[in-house]
Gaussian input, Z-matrix of N, CA and C with variables (Angstrom, degrees):
# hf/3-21g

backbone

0 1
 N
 C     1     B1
 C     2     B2     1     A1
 N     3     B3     2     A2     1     D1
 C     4     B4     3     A3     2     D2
 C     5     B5     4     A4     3     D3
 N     6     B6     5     A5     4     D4
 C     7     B7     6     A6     5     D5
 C     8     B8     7     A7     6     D6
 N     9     B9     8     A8     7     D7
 C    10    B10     9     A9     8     D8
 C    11    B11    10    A10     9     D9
 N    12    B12    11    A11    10    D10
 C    13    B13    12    A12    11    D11
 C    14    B14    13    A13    12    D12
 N    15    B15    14    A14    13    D13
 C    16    B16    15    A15    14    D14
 C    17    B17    16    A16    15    D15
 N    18    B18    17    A17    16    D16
 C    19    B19    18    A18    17    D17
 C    20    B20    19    A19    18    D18
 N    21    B21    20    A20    19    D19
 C    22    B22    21    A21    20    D20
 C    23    B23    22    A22    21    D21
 N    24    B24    23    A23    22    D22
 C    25    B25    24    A24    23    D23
 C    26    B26    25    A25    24    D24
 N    27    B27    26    A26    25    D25
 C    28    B28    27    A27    26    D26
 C    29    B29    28    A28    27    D27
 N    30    B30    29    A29    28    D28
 C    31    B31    30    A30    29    D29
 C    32    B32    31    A31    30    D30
 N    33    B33    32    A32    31    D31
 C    34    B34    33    A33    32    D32
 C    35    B35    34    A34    33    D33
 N    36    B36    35    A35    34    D34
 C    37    B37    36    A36    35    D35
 C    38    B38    37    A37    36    D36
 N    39    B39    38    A38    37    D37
 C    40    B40    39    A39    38    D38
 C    41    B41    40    A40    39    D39
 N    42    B42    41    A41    40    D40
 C    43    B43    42    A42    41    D41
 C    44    B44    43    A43    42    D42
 N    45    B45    44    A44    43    D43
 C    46    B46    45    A45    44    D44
 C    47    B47    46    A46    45    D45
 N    48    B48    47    A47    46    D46
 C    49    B49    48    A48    47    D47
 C    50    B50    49    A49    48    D48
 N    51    B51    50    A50    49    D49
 C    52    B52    51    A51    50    D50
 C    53    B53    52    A52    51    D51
 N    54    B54    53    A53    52    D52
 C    55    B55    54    A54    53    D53
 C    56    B56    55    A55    54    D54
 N    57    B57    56    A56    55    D55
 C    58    B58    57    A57    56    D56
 C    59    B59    58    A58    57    D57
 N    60    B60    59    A59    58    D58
 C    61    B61    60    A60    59    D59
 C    62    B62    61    A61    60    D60
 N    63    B63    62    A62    61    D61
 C    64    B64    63    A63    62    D62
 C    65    B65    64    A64    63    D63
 N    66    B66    65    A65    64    D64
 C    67    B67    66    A66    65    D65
 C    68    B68    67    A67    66    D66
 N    69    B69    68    A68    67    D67
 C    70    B70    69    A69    68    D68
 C    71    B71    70    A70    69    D69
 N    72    B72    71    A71    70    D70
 C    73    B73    72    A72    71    D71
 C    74    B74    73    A73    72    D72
 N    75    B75    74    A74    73    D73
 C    76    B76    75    A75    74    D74
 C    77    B77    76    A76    75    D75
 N    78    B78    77    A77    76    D76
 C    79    B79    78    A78    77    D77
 C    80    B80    79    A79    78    D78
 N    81    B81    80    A80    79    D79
 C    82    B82    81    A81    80    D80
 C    83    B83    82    A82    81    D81
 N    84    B84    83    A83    82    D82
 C    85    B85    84    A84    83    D83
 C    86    B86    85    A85    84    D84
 N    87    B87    86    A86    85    D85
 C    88    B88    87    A87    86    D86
 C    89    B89    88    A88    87    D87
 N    90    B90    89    A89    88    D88
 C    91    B91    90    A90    89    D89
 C    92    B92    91    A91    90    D90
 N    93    B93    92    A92    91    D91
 C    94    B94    93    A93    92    D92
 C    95    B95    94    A94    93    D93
 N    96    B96    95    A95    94    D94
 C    97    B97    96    A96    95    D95
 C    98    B98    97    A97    96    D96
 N    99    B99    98    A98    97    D97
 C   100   B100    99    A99    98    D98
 C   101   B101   100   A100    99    D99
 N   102   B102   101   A101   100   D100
 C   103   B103   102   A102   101   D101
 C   104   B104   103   A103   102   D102
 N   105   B105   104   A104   103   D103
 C   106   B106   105   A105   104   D104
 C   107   B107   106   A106   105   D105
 N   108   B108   107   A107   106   D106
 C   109   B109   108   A108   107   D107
 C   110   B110   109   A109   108   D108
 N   111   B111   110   A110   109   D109
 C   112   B112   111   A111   110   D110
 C   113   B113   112   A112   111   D111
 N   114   B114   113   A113   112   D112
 C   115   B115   114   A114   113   D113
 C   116   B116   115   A115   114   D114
 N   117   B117   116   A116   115   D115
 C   118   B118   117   A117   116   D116
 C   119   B119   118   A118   117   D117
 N   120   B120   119   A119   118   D118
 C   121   B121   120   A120   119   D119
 C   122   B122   121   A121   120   D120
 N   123   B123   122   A122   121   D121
 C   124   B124   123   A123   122   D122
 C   125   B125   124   A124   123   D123
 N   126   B126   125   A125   124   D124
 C   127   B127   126   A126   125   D125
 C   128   B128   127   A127   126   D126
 N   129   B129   128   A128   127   D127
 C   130   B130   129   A129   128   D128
 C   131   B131   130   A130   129   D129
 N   132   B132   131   A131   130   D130
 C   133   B133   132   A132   131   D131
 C   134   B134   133   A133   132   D132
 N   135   B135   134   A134   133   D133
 C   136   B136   135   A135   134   D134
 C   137   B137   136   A136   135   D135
 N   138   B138   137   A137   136   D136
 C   139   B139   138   A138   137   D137
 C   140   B140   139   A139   138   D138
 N   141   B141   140   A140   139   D139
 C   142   B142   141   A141   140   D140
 C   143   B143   142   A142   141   D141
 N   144   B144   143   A143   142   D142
 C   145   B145   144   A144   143   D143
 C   146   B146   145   A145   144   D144
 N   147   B147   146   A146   145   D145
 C   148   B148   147   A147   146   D146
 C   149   B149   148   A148   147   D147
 N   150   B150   149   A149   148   D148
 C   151   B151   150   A150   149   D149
 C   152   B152   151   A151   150   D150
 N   153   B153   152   A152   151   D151
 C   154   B154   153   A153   152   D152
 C   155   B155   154   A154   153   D153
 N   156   B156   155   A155   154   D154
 C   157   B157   156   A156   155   D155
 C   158   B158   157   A157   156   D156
 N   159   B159   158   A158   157   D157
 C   160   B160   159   A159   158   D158
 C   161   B161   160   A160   159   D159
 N   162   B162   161   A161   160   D160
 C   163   B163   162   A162   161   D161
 C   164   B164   163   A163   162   D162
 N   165   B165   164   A164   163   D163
 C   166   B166   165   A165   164   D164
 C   167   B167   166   A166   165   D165
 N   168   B168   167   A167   166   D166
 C   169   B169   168   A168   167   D167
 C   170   B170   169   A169   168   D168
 N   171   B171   170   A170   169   D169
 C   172   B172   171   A171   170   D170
 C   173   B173   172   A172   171   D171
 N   174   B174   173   A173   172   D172
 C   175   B175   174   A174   173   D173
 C   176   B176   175   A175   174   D174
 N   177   B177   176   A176   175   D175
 C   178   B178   177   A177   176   D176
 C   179   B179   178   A178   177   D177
 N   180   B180   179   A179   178   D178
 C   181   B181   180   A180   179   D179
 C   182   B182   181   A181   180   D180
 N   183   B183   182   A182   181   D181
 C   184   B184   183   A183   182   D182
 C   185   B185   184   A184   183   D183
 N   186   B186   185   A185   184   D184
 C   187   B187   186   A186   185   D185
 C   188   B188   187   A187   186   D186
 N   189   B189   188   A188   187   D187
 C   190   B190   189   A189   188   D188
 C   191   B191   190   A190   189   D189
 N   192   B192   191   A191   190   D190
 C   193   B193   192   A192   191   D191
 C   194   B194   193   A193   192   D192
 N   195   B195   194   A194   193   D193
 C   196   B196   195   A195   194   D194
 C   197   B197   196   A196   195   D195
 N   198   B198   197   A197   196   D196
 C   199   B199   198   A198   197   D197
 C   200   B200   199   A199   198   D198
 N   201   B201   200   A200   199   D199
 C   202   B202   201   A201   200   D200
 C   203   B203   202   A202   201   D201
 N   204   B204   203   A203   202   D202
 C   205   B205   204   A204   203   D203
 C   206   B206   205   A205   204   D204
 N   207   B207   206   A206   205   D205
 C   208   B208   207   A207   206   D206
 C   209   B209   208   A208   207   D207
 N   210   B210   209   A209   208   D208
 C   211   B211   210   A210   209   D209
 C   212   B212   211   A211   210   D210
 N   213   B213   212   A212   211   D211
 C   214   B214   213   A213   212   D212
 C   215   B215   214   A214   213   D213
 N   216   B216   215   A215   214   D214
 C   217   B217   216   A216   215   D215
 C   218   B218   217   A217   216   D216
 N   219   B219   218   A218   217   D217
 C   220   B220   219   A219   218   D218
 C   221   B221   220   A220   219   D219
 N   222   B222   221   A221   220   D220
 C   223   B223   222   A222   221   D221
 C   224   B224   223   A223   222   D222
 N   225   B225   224   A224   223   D223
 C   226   B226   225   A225   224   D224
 C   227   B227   226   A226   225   D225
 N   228   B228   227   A227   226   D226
 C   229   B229   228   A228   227   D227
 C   230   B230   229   A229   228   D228
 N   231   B231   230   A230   229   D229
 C   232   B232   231   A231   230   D230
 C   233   B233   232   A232   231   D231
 N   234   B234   233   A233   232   D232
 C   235   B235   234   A234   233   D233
 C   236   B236   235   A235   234   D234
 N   237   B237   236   A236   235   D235
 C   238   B238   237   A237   236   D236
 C   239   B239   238   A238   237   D237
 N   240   B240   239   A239   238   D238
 C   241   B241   240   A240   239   D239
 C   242   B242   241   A241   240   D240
 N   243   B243   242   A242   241   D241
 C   244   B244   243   A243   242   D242
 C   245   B245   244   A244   243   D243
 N   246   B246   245   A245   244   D244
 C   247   B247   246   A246   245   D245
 C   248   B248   247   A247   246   D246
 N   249   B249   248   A248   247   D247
 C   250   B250   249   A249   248   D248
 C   251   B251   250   A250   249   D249
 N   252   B252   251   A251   250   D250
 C   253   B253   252   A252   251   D251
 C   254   B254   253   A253   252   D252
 N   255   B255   254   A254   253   D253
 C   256   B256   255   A255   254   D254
 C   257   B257   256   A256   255   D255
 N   258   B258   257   A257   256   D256
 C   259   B259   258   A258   257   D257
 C   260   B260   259   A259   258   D258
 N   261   B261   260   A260   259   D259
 C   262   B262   261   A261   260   D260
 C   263   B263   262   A262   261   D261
 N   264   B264   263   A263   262   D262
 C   265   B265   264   A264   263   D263
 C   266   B266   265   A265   264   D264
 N   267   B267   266   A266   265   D265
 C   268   B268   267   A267   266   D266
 C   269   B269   268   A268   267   D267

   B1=1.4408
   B2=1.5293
   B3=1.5492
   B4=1.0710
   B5=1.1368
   B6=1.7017
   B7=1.2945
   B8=1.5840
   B9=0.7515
   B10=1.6147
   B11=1.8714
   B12=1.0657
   B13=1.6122
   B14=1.5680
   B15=1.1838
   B16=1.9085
   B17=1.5253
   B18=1.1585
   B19=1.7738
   B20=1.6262
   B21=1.4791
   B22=1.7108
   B23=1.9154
   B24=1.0426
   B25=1.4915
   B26=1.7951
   B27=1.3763
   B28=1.5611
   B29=1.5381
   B30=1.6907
   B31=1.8778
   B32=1.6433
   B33=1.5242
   B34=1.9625
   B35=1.5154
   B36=1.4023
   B37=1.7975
   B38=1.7356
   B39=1.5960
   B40=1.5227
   B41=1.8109
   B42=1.0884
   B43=1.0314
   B44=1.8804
   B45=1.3908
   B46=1.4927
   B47=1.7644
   B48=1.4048
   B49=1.7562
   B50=1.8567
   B51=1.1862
   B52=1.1524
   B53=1.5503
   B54=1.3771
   B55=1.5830
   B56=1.7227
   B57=1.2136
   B58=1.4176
   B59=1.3918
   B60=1.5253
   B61=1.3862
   B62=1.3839
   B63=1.8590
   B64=1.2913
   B65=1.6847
   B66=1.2967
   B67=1.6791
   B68=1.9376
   B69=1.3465
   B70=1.3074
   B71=1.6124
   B72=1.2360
   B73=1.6638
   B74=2.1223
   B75=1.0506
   B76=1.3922
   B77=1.0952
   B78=1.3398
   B79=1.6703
   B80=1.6469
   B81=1.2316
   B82=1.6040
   B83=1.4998
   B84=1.9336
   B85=1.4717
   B86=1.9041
   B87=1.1799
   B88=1.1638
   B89=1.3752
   B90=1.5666
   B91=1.5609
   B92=0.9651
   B93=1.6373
   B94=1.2900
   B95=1.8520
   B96=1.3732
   B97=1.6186
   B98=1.5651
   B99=1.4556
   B100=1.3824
   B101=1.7408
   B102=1.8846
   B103=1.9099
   B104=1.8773
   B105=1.5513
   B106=2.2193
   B107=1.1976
   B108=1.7997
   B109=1.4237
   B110=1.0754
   B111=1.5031
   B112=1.8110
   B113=0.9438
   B114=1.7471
   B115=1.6987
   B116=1.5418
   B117=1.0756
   B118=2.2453
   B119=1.1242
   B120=1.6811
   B121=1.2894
   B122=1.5183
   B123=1.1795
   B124=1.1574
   B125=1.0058
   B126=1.7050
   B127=1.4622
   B128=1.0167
   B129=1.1757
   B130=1.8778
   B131=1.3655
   B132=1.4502
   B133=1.9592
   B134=1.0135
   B135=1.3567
   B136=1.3967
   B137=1.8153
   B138=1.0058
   B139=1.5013
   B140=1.6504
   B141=1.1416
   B142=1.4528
   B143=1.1166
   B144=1.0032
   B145=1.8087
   B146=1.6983
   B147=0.9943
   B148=1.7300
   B149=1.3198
   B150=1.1647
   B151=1.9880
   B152=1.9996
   B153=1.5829
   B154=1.5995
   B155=1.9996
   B156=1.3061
   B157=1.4507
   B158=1.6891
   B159=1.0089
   B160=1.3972
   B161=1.8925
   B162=1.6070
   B163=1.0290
   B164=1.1004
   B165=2.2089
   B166=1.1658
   B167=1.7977
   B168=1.1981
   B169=1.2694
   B170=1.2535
   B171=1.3728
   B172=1.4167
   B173=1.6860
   B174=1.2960
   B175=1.6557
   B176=1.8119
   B177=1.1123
   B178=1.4637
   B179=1.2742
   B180=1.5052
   B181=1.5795
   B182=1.5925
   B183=1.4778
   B184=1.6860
   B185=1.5064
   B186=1.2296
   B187=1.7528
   B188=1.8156
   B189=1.0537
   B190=1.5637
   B191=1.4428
   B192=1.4024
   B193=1.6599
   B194=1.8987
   B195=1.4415
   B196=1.2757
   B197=1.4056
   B198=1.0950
   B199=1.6734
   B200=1.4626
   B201=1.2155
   B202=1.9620
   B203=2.0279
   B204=0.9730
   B205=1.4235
   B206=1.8943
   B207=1.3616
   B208=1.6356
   B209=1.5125
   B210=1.0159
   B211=1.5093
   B212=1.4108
   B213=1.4801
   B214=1.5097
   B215=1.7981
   B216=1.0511
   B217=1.7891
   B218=1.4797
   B219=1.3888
   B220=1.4251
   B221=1.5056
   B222=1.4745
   B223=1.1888
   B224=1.1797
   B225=1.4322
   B226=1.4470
   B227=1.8018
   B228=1.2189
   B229=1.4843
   B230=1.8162
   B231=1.5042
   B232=1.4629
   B233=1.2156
   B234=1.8889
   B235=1.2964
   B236=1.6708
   B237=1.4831
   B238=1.2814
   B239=1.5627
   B240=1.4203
   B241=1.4411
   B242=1.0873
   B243=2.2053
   B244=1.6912
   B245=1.3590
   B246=1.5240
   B247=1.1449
   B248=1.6032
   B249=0.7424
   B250=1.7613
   B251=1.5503
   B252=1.3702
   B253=1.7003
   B254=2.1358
   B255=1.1830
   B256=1.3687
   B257=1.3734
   B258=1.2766
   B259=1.6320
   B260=1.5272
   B261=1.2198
   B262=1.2610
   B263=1.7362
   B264=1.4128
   B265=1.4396
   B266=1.6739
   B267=1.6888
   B268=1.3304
   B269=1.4887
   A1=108.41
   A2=118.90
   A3=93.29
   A4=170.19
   A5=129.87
   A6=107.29
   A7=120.44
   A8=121.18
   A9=122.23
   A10=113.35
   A11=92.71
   A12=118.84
   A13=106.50
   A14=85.97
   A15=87.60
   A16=102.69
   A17=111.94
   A18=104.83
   A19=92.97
   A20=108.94
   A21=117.61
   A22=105.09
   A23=113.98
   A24=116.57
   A25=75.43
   A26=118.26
   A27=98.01
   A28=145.01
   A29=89.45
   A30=81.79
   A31=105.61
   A32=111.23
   A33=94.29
   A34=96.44
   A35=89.29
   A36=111.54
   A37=93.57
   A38=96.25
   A39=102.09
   A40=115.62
   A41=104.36
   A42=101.99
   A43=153.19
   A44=77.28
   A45=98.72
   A46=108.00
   A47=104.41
   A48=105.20
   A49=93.24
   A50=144.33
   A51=153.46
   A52=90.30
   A53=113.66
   A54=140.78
   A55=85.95
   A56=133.17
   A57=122.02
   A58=116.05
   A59=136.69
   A60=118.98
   A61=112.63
   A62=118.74
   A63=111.73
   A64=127.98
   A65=101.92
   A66=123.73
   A67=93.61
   A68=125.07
   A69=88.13
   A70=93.35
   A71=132.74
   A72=131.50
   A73=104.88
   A74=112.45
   A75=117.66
   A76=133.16
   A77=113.39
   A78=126.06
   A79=117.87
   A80=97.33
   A81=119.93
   A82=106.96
   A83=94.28
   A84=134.01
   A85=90.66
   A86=139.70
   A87=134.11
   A88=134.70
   A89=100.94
   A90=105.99
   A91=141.19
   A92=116.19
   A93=126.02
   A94=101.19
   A95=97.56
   A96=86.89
   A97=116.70
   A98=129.43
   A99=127.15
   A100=124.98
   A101=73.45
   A102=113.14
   A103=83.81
   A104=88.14
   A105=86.75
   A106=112.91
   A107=120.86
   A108=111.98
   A109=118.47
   A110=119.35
   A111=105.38
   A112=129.62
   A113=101.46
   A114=125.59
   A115=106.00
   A116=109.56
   A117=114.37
   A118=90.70
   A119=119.04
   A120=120.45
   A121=134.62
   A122=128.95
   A123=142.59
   A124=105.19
   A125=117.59
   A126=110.62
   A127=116.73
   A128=128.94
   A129=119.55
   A130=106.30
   A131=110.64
   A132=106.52
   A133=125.39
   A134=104.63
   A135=122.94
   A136=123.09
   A137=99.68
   A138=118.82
   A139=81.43
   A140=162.25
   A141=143.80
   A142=103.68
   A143=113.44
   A144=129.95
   A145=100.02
   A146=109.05
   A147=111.12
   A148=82.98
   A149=130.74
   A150=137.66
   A151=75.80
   A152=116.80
   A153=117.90
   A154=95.79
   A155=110.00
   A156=108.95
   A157=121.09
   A158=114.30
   A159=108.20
   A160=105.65
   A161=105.61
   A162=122.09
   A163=106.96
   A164=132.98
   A165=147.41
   A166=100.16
   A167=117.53
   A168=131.63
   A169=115.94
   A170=123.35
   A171=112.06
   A172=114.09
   A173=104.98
   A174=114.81
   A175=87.73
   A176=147.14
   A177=158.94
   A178=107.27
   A179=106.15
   A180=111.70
   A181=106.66
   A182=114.56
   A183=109.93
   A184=104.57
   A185=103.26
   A186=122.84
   A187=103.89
   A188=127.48
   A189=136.99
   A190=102.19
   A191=105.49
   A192=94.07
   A193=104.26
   A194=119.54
   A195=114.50
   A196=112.49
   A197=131.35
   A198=143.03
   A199=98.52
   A200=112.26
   A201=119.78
   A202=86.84
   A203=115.07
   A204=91.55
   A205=110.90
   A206=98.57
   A207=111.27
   A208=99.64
   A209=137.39
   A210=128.82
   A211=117.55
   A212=104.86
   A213=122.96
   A214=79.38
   A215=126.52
   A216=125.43
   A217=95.78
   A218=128.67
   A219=143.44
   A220=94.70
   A221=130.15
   A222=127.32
   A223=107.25
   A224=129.34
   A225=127.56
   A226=112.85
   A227=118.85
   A228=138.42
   A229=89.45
   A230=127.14
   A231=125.57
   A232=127.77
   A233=102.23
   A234=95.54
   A235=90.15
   A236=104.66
   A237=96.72
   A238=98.20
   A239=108.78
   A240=133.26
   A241=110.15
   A242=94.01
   A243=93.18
   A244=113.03
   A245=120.50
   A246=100.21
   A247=92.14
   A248=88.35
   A249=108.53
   A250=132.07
   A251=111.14
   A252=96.73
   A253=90.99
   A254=125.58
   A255=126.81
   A256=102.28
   A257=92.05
   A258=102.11
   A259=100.22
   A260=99.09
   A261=116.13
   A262=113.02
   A263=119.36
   A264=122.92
   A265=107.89
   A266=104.73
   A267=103.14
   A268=152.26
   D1=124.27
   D2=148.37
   D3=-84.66
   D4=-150.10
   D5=169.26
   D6=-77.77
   D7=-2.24
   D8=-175.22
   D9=-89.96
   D10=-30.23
   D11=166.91
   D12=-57.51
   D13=-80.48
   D14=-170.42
   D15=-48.17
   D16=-37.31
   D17=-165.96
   D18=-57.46
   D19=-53.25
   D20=-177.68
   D21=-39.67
   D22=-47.09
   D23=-139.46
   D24=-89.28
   D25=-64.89
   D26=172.83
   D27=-53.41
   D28=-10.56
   D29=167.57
   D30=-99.88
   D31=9.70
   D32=178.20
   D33=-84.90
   D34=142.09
   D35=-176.35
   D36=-86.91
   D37=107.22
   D38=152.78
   D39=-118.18
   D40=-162.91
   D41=166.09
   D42=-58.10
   D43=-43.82
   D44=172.43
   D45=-62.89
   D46=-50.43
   D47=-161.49
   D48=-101.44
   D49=38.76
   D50=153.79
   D51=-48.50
   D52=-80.81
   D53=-122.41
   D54=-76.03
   D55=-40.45
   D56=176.55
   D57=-63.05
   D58=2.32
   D59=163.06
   D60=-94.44
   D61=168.16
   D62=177.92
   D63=-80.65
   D64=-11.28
   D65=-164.63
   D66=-92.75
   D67=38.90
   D68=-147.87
   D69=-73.78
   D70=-47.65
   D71=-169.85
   D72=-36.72
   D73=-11.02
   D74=161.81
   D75=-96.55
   D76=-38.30
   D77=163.81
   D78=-62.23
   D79=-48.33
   D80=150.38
   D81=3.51
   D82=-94.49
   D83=-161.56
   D84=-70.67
   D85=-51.12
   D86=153.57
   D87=-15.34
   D88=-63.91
   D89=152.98
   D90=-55.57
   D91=-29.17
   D92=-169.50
   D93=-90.96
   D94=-35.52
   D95=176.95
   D96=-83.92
   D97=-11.32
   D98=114.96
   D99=25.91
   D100=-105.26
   D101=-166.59
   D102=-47.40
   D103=-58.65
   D104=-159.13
   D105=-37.27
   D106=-49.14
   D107=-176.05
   D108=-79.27
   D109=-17.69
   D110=160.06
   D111=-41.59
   D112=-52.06
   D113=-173.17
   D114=-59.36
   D115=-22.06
   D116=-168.72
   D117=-80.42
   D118=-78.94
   D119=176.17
   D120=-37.15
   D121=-23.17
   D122=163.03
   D123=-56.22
   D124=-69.37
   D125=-177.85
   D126=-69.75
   D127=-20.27
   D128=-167.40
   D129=-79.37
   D130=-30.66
   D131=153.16
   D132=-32.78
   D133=-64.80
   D134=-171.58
   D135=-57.88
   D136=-38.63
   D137=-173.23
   D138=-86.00
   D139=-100.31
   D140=164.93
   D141=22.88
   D142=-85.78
   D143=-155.95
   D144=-61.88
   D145=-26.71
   D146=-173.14
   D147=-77.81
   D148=-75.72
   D149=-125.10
   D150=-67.19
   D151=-64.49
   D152=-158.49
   D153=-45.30
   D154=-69.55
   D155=166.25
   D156=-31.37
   D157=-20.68
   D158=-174.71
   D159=-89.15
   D160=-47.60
   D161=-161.12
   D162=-80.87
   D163=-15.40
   D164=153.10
   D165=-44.86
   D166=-63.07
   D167=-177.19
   D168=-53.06
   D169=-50.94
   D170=175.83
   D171=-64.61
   D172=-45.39
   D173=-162.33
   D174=-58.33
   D175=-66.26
   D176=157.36
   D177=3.18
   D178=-65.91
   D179=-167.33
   D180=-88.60
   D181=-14.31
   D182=167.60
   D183=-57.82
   D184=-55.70
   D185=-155.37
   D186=-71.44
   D187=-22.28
   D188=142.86
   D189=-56.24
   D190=-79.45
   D191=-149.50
   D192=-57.42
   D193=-6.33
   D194=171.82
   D195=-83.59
   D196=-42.67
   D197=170.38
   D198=-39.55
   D199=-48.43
   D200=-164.43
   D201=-77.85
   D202=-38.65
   D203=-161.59
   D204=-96.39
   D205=-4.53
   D206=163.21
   D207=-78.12
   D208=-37.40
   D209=-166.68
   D210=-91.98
   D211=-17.27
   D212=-169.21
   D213=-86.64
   D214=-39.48
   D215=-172.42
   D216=-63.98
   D217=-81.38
   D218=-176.29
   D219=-17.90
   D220=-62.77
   D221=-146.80
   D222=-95.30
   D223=124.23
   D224=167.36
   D225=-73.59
   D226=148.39
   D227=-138.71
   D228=-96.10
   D229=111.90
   D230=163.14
   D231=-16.01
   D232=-72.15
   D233=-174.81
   D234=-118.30
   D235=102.53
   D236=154.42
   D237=-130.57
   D238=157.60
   D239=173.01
   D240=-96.59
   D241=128.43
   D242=174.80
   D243=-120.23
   D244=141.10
   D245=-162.68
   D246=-126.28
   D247=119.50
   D248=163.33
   D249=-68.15
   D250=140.09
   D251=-163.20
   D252=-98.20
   D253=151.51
   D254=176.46
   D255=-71.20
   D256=166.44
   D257=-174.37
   D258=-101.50
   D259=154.14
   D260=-161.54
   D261=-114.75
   D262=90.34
   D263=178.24
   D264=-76.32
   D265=115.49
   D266=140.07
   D267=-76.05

């Protein structure tokens, strides 16, 4: 590690090395507003990652259920009955 590192890793305010500054009831509230935006950001990833995953899923199963109903068109139906109307002499 280097030296620029350790200097880094000793000025992040955790828990343990809180208690050696003089301000701590400020460093405190610092930390804690910190942790919170980790905690937001964390989730607001997450909730991202869900909604794109969700909306992967729908677009998927549109684009199937359209494939099935283009092919269901292409193909004329076995047994279907056609019924014809008579012709009609005037």
């Amino acid at each position: 590690m280097g030296r620029n590192e350790i200097r880094l890793r000793r000025q992040k305010p955790s828990s343990g090395n809180l208690a050696r500054y003089r301000n701590y009831a400020k460093l405190m509230a610092r930390h804690e507003r910190n942790q919170r935006w980790q905690r937001t950001l964390r989730a607001l990833i997450y909730v991202v990652i869900v909604v794109v995953l969700m909306i992967l899923m729908i677009l998927f199963f549109l684009v199937k259920n359209l494939e099935n109903i283009q092919k269901n068109k292409t193909q004329e139906p076995k047994n279907a009955v056609e019924a014809k109307m008579p012709d009609k002499d005037v």
